[in-house]
GUVEXTI-226899 format. One record per residue (C-alpha): x, y, z; residue number from 1. Coordinates in Angstrom, 2 decimals. Example, Ala and Ser with C-alpha at 12.3 -4.5 7.8 and 13.67 -1.06 7.14 Angstrom:
! residues 2
+---------+---------+---------+-----+
:       x :       y :       z : num :
+---------+---------+---------+-----+
:   12.30 :   -4.50 :    7.80 :   1 :
:   13.67 :   -1.06 :    7.14 :   2 :
+---------+---------+---------+-----+
! end
This chain:
! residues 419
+---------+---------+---------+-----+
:       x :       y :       z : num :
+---------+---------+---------+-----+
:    0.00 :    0.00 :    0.00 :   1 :
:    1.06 :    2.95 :   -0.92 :   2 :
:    2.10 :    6.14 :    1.29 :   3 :
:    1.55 :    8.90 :   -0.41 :   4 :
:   -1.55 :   10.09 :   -2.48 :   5 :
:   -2.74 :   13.37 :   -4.04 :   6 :
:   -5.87 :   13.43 :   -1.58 :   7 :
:   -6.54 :   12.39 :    1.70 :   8 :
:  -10.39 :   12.04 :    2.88 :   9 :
:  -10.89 :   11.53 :    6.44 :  10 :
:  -14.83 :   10.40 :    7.22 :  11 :
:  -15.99 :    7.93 :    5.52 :  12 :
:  -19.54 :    9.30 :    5.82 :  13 :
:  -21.74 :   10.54 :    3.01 :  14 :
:  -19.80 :   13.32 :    2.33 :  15 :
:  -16.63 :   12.02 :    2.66 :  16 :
:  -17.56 :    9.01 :    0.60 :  17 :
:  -18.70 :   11.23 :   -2.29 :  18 :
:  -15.72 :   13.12 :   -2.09 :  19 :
:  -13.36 :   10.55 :   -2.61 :  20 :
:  -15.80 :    9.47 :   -5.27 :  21 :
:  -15.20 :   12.50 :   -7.18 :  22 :
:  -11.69 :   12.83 :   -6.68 :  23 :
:  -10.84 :    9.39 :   -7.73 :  24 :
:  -13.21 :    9.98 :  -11.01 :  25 :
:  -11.40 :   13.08 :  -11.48 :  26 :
:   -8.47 :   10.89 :  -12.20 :  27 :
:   -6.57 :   11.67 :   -8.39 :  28 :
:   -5.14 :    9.18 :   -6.32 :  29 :
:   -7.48 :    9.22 :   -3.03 :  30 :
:   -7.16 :    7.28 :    0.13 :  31 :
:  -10.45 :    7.81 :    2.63 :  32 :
:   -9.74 :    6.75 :    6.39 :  33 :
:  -13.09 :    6.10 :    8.50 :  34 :
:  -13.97 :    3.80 :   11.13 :  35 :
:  -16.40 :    1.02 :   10.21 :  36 :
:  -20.36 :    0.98 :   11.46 :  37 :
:  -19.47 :   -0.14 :   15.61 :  38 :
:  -21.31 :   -3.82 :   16.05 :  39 :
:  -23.67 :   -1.88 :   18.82 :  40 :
:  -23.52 :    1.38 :   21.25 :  41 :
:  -23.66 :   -0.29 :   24.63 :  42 :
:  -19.91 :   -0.05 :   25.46 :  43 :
:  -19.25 :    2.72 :   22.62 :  44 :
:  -15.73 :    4.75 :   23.15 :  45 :
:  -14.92 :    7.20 :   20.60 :  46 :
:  -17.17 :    9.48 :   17.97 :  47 :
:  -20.10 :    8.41 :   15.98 :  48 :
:  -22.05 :    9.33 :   13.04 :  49 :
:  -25.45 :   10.28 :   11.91 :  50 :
:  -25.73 :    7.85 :    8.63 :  51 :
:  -26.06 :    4.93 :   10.40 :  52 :
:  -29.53 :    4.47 :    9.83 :  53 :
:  -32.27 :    3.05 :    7.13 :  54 :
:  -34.69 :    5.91 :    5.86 :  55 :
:  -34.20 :    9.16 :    5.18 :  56 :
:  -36.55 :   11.85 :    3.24 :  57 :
:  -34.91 :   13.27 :   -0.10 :  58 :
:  -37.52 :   15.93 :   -0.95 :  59 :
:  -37.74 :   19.67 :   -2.08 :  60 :
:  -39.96 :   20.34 :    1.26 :  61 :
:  -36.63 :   21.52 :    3.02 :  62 :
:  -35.17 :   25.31 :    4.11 :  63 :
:  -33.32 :   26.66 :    3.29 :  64 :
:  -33.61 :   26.75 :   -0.84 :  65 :
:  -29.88 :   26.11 :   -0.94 :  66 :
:  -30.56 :   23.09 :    0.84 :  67 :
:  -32.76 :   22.24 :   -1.97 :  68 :
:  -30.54 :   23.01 :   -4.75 :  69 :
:  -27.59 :   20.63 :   -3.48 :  70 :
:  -30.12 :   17.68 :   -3.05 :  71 :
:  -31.43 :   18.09 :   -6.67 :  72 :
:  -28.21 :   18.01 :   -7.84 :  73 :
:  -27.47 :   15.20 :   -6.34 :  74 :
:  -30.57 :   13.10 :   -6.77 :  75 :
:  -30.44 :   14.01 :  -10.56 :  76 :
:  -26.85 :   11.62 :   -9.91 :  77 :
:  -28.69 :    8.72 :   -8.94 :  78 :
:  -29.40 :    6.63 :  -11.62 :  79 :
:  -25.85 :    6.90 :  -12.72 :  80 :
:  -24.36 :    5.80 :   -9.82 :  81 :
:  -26.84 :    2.47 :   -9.26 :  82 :
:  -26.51 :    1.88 :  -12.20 :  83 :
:  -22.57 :    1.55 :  -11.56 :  84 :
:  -22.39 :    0.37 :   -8.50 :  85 :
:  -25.47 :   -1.87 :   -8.72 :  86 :
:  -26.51 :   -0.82 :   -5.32 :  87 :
:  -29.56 :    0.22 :   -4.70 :  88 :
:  -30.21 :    3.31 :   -2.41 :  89 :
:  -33.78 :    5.15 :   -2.99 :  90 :
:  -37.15 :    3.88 :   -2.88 :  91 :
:  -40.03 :    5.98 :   -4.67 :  92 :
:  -42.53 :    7.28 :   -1.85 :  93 :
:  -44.48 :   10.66 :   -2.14 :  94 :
:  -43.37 :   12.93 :    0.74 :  95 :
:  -46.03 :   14.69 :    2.98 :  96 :
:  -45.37 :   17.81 :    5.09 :  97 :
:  -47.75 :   18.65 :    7.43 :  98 :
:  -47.91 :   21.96 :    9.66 :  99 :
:  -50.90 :   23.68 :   11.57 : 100 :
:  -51.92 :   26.45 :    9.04 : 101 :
:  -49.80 :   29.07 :   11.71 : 102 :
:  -47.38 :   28.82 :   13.99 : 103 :
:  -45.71 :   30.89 :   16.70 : 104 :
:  -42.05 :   32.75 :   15.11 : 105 :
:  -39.05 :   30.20 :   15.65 : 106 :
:  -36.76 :   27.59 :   13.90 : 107 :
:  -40.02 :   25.31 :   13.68 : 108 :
:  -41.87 :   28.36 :   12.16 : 109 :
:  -39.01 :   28.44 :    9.22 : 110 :
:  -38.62 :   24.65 :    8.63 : 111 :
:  -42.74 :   24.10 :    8.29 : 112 :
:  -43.52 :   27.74 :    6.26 : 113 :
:  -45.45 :   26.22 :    3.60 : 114 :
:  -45.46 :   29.49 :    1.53 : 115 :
:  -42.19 :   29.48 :    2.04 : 116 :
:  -42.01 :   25.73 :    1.10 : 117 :
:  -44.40 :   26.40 :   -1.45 : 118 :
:  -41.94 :   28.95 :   -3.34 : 119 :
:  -39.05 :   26.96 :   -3.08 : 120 :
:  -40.63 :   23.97 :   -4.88 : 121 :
:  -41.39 :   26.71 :   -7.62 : 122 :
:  -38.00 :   27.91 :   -7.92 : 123 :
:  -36.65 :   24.30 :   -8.33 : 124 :
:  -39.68 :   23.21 :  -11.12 : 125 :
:  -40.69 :   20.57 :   -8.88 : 126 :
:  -44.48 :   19.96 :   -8.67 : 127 :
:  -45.95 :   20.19 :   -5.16 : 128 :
:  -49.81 :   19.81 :   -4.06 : 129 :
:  -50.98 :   22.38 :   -1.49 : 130 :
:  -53.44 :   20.87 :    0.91 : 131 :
:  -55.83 :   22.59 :    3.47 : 132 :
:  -57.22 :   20.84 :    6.26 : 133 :
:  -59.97 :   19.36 :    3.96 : 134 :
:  -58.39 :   18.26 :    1.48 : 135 :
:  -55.59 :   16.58 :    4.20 : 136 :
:  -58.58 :   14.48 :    5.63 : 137 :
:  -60.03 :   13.45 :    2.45 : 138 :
:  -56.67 :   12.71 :    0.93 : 139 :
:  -55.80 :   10.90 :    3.82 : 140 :
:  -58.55 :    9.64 :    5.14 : 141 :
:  -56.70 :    6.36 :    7.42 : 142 :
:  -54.81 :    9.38 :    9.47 : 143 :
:  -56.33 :   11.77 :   12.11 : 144 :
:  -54.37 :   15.29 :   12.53 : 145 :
:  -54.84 :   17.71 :   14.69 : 146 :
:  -57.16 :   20.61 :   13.44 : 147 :
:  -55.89 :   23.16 :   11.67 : 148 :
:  -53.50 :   21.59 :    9.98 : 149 :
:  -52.36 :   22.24 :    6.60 : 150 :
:  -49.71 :   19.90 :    4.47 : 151 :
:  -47.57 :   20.15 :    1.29 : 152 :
:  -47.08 :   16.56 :   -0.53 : 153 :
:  -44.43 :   15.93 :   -3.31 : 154 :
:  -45.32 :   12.89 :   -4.90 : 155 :
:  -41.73 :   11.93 :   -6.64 : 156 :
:  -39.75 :   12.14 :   -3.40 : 157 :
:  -37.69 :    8.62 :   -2.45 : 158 :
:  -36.75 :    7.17 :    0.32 : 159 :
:  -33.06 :    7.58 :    1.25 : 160 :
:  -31.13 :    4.59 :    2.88 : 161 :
:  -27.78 :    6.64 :    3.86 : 162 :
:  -25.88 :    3.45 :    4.77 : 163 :
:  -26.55 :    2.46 :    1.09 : 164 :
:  -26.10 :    5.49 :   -0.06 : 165 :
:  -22.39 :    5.30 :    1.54 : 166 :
:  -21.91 :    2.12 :    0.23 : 167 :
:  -22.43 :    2.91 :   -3.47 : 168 :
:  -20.25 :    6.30 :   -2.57 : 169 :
:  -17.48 :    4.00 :   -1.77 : 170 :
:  -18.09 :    1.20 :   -4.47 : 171 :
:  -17.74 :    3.98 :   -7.49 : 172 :
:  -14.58 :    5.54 :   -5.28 : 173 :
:  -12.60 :    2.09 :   -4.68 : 174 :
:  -13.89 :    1.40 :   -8.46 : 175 :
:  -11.82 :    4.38 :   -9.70 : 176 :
:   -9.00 :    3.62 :   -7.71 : 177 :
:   -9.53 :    5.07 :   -4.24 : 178 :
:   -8.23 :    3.27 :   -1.52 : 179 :
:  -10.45 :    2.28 :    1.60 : 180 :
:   -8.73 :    2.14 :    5.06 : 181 :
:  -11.29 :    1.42 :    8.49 : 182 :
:   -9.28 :    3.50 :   10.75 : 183 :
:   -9.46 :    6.82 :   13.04 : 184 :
:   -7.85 :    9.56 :   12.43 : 185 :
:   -5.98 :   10.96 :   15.18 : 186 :
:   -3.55 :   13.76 :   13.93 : 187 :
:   -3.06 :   15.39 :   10.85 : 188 :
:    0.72 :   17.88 :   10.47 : 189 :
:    1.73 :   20.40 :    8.18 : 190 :
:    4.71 :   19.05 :    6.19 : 191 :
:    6.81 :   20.99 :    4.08 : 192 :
:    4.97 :   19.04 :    0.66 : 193 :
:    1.43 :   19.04 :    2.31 : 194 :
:   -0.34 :   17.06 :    5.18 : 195 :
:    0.38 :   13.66 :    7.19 : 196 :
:   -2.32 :   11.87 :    8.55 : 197 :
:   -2.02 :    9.62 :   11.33 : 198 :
:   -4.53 :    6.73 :   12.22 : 199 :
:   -5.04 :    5.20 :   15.91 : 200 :
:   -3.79 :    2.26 :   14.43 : 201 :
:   -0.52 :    4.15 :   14.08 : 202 :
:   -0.45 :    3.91 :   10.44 : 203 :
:    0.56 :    7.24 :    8.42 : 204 :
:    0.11 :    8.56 :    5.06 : 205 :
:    0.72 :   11.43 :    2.91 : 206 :
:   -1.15 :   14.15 :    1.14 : 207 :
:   -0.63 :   17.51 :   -0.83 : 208 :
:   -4.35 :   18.38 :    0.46 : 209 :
:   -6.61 :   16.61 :    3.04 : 210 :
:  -10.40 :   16.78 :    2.85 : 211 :
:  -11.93 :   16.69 :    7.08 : 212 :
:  -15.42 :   15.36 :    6.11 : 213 :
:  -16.01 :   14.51 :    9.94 : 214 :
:  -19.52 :   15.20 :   10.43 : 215 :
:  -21.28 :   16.30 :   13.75 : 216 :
:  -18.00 :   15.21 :   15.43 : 217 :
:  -15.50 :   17.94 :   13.71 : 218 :
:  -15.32 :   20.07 :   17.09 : 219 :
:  -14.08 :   16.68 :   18.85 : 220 :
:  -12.02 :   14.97 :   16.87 : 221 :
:   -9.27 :   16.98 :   17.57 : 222 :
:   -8.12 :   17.80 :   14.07 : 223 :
:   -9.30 :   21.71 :   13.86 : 224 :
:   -6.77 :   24.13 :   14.87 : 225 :
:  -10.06 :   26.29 :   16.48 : 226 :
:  -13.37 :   25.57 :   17.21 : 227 :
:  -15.89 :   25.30 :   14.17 : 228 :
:  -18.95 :   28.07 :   14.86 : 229 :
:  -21.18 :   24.57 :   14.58 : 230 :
:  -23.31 :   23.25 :   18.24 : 231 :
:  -23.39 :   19.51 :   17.80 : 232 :
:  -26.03 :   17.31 :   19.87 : 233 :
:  -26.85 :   13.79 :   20.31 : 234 :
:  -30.46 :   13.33 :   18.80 : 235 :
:  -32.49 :   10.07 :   19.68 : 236 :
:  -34.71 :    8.09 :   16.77 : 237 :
:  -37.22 :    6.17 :   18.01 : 238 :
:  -38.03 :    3.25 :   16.15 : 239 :
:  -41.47 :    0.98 :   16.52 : 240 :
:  -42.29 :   -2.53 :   15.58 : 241 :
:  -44.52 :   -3.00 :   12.69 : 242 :
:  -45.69 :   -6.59 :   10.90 : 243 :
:  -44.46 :   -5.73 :    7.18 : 244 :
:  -44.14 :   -3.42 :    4.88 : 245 :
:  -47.88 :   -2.95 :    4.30 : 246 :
:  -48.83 :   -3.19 :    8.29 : 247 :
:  -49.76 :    0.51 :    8.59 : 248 :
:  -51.07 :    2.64 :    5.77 : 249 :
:  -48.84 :    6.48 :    5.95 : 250 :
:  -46.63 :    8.02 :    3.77 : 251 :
:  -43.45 :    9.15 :    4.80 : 252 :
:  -43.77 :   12.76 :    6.17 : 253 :
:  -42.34 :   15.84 :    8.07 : 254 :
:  -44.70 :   16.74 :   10.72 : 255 :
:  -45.20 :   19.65 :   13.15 : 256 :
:  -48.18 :   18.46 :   15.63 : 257 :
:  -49.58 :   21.57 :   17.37 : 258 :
:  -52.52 :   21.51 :   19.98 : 259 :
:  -54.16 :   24.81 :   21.49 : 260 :
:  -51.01 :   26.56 :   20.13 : 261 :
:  -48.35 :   24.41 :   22.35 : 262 :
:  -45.92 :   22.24 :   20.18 : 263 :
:  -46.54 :   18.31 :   20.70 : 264 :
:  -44.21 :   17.63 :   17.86 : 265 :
:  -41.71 :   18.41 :   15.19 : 266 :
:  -39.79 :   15.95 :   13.30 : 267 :
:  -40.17 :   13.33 :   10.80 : 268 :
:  -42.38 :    9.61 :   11.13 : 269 :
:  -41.19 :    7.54 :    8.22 : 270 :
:  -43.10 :    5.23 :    6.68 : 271 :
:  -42.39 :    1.46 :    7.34 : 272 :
:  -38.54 :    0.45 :    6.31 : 273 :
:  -36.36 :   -2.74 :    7.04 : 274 :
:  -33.68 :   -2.59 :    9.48 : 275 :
:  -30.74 :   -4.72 :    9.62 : 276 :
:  -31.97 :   -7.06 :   12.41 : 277 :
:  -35.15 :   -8.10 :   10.02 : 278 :
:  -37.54 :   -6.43 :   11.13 : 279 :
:  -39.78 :   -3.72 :   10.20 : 280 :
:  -40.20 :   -0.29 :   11.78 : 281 :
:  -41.29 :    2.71 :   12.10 : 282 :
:  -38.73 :    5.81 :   12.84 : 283 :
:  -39.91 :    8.76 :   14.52 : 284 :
:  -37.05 :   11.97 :   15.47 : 285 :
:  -36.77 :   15.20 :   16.27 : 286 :
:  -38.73 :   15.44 :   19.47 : 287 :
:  -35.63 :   16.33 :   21.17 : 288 :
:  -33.44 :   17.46 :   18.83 : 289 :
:  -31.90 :   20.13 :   20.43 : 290 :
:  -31.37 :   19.12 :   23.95 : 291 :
:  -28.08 :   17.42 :   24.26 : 292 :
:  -25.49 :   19.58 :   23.33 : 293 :
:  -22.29 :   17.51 :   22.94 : 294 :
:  -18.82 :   19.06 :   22.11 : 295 :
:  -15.82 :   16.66 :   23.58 : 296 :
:  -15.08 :   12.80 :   21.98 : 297 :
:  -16.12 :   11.19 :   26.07 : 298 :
:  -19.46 :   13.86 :   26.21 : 299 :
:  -20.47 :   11.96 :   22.35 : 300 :
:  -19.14 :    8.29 :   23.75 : 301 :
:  -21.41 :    8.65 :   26.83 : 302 :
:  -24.11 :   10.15 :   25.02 : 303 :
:  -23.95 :    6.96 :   22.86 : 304 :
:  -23.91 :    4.35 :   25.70 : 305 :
:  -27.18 :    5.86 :   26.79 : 306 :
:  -28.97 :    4.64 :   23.96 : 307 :
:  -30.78 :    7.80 :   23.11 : 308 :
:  -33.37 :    9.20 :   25.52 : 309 :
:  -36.50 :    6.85 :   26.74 : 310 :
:  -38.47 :    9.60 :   26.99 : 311 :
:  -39.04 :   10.39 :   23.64 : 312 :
:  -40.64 :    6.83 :   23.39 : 313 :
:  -43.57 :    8.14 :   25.76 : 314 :
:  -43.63 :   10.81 :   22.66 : 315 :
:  -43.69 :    8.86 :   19.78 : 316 :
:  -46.21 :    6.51 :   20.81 : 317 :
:  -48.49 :    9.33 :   21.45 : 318 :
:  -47.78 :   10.96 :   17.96 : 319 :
:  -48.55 :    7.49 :   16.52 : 320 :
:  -51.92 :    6.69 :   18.23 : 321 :
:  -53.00 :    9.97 :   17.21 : 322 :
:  -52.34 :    9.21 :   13.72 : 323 :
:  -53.81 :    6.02 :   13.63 : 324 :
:  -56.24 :    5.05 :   16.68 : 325 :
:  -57.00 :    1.90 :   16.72 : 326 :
:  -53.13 :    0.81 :   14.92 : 327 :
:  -51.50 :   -2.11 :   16.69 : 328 :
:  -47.96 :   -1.03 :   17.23 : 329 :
:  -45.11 :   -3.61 :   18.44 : 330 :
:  -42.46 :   -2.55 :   21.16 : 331 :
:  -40.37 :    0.53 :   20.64 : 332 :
:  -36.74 :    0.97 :   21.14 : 333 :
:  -34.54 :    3.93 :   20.54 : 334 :
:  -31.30 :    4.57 :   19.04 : 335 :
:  -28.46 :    7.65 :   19.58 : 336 :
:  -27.58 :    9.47 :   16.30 : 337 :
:  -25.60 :   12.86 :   16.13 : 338 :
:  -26.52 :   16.07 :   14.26 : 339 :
:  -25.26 :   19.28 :   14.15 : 340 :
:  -26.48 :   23.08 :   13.87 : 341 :
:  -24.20 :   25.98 :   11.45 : 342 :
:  -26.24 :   29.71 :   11.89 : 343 :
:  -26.31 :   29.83 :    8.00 : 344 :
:  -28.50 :   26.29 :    8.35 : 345 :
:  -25.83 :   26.18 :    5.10 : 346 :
:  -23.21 :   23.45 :    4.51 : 347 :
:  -19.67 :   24.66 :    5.69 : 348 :
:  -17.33 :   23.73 :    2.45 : 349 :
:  -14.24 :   25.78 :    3.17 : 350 :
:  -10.45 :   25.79 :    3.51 : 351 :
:   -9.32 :   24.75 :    7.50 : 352 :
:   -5.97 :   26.72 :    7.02 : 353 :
:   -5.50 :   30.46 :    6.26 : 354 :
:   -3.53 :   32.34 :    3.77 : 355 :
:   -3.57 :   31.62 :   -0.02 : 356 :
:   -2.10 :   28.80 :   -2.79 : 357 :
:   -0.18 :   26.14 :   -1.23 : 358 :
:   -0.79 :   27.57 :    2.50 : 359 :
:   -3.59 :   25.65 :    2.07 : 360 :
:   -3.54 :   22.16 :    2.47 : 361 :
:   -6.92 :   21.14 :    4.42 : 362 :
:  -10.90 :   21.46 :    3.14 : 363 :
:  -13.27 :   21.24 :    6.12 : 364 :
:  -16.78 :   20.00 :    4.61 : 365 :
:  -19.64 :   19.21 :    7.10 : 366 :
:  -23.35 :   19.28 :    6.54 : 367 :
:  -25.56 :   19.39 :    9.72 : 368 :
:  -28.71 :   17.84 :    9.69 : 369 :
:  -30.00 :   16.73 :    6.08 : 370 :
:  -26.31 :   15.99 :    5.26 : 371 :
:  -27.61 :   12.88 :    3.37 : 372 :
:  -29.69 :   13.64 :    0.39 : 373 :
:  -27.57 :   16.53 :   -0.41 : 374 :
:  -24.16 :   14.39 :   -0.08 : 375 :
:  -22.91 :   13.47 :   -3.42 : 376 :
:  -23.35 :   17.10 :   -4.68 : 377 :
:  -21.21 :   18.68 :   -1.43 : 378 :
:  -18.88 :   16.18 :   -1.99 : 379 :
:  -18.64 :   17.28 :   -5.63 : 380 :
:  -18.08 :   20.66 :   -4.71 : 381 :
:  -15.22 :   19.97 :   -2.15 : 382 :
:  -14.08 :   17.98 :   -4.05 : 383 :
:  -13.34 :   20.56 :   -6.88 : 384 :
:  -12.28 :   23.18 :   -4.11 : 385 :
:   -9.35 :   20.96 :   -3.11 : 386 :
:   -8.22 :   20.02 :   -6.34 : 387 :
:   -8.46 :   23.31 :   -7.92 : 388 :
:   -7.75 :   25.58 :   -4.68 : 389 :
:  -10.23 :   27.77 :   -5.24 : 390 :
:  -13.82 :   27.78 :   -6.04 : 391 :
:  -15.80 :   27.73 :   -9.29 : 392 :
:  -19.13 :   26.71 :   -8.74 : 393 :
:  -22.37 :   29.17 :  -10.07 : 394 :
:  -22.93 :   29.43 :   -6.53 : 395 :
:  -20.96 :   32.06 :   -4.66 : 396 :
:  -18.21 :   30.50 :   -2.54 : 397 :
:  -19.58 :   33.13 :    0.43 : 398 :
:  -22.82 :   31.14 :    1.10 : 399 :
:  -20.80 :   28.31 :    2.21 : 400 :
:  -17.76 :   29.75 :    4.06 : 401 :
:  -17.23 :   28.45 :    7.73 : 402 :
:  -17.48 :   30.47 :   10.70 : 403 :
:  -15.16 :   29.78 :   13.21 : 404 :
:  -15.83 :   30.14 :   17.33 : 405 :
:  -14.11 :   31.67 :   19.90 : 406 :
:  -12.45 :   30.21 :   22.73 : 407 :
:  -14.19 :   28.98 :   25.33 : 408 :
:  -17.39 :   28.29 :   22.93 : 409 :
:  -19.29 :   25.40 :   23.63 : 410 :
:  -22.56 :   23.84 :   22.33 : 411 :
:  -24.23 :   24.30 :   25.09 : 412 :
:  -23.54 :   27.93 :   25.62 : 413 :
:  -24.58 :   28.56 :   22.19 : 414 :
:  -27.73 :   26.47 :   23.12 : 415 :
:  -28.23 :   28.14 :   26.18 : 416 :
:  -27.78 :   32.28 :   24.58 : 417 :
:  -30.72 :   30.65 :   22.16 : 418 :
:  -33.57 :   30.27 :   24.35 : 419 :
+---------+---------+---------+-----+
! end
């Protein structure tokens, strides 16, 4: 094995899988370093990433637009790279949104504008249904919502399976010559020709650029000279025990459950999907997305042994018999997953080091929450940063610039000056 390459990805993650991807189709010699799925949580040490999971939502119903734009892009990639890899990734669903017809002015308020929504969809050419509360109940007429609600549906959405998706990343990438290692990156040093890497297994390569596609874990890993301006926080999904495929009747959707003005809900309940142990279920998250800020390695490891936190169960089983009175459900169990927050709710695709030309050696890209659906396309565009050094996509380099903290930040500062 060889010890030096043109690139270096570390994260083996959507994003850093579709970076390699496109660096090793650009013709570059590319070695990505990432630690394998972990066999189970119970006794986790170390990071952990938000991908490992079975169903995600690739849809235009998503702020902001930019958001959007990168997932089109991406999606319009799709076919190409099944086709390639032969491994499958999407499934065709139709994607409902559903939000009570106002809402109070917050986060939630942005996320579920359906004007806003509405527009977006316009701008992008994709065809989106407007429903009031109606023509929700007589379009779905096997789910109860609260009154007042009102929903959006996109019927050529899919159904995202981001370990798949990282799979077929990493086929077309090792395909075109990139080079896989399952290993952590623990230090990465300036060298007078570009970057070493070194892995906790002791192992060390070399790079004229490196690409840190480390996720919600970037403030922890070590590898940042400063503090990224990005609060990371272990999320919980809930998933629920169904018969089969067909053993409730719901589309996947995004839904904000309001009652006498009070928030019940806001997150997404997907639609029945198979999970690795055989079984079917269905995910609920986002009840408490925001309420475990995380920022060291041990603060994400013990985060992880938890399990995720029971009490969302209590709340997805209520959000569920709401839906569907009368629905047998089987047992519910939750999982830990990690997401992150950047204030431009952008994508931070950016250089790590300052100055100019070959002071520049390391690309930072990280995507917080809907990281997946947009993937291949951020990858892309890092991708083309580091190889180039500079940037030539349509879209202005500005809208996707990093913001670094200042010492002493911490998620849960940042967390605590919101509310």
């Amino acid at each position: 094995m060889q010890d030096r390459y043109d690139f270096i990805v570390v994260g083996a993650g959507p994003i850093g899988s579709a970076t390699a991807r496109h660096l090793a189709e650009d013709g570059h010699t590319a070695l990505v370093v990432g630690p394998d799925e972990p066999a189970g949580f119970e006794d986790h040490r170390g990071v952990w990433a938000g991908h490992y999971d079975e169903g995600r939502l690739a849809h235009v119903l998503e702020v902001p637009l930019m958001t959007t734009l990168l997932a089109m892009r991406s999606i319009r990639r799709f076919d190409d790279l099944r086709e390639r890899t032969g491994v499958g990734f999407t499934v065709p669903t139709h994607s409902l949104s559903v939000m009570p017809r106002k809402t109070a002015v917050g986060t939630a308020s942005e996320w579920f504008d359906a004007d806003l929504l509405s527009r977006n969809a316009r701008d992008l050419g994709v065809e989106v249904r407007e429903l009031d509360e109606d023509g929700l109940r007589a379009e779905y007429p096997g789910l109860r919502f609260e009154p007042g609600h009102v929903a959006l549906v996109q019927r050529d959405a899919f159904i995202l399976n981001p370990r798949r998706l990282v799979a077929a990343e990493l086929a077309a990438a090792t395909a075109a010559g990139a080079v896989l290692v399952r290993d952590e990156v623990v230090r990465t040093e300036r060298t007078a020709d570009g970057v070493r890497v070194t892995a906790a297994s002791g192992a060390s390569w070399r790079a004229g650029r490196v690409v840190l596609a480390t996720g919600a874990a970037s403030n922890a890993t070590g590898l940042l000279p400063r503090p990224l301006l990005m609060p990371s926080f272990g999320a919980t999904v809930v998933l629920v025990e169904v018969d089969g495929p067909d053993a409730v009747d719901m589309p996947a959707m995004m839904y904000l459950k309001y009652r006498d003005g009070s928030p019940l809900f806001g997150g997404i309940v997907m639609s029945p999907r198979p999970y690795p142990d055989g079984k079917w279920y269905v995910k609920l998250a986002g009840g408490s997305l925001l309420d475990n800020p995380l920022d060291t390695a041990e603060e994400i490891a013990a985060w992880v042994r938890t399990g995720g936190r029971r009490e969302d169960v209590d709340e997805a089983m209520a959000v569920l018999h709401d839906l569907m009175p009368g629905q047998r459900f089987g047992p519910a169990r939750t999982r830990p997953c990690m997401v992150c927050a950047t204030p431009t709710e952008r994508p931070y695709i950016d250089w790590v080091d300052g100055g100019d030309g070959p002071d520049r050696s390391r690309v930072i890209a990280v995507e917080g929450e809907r990281g997946a659906m947009a993937a291949d396309e951020i990858g892309r565009l890092t991708a083309e940063l580091a190889v180039h050094g500079r940037w030539r996509d349509t879209i202005p380099h500005e809208v996707f610039q990093a913001r670094w903290a200042e010492p002493g930040w911490t998620s849960a500062g940042w967390l605590a000056a919101r509310h």
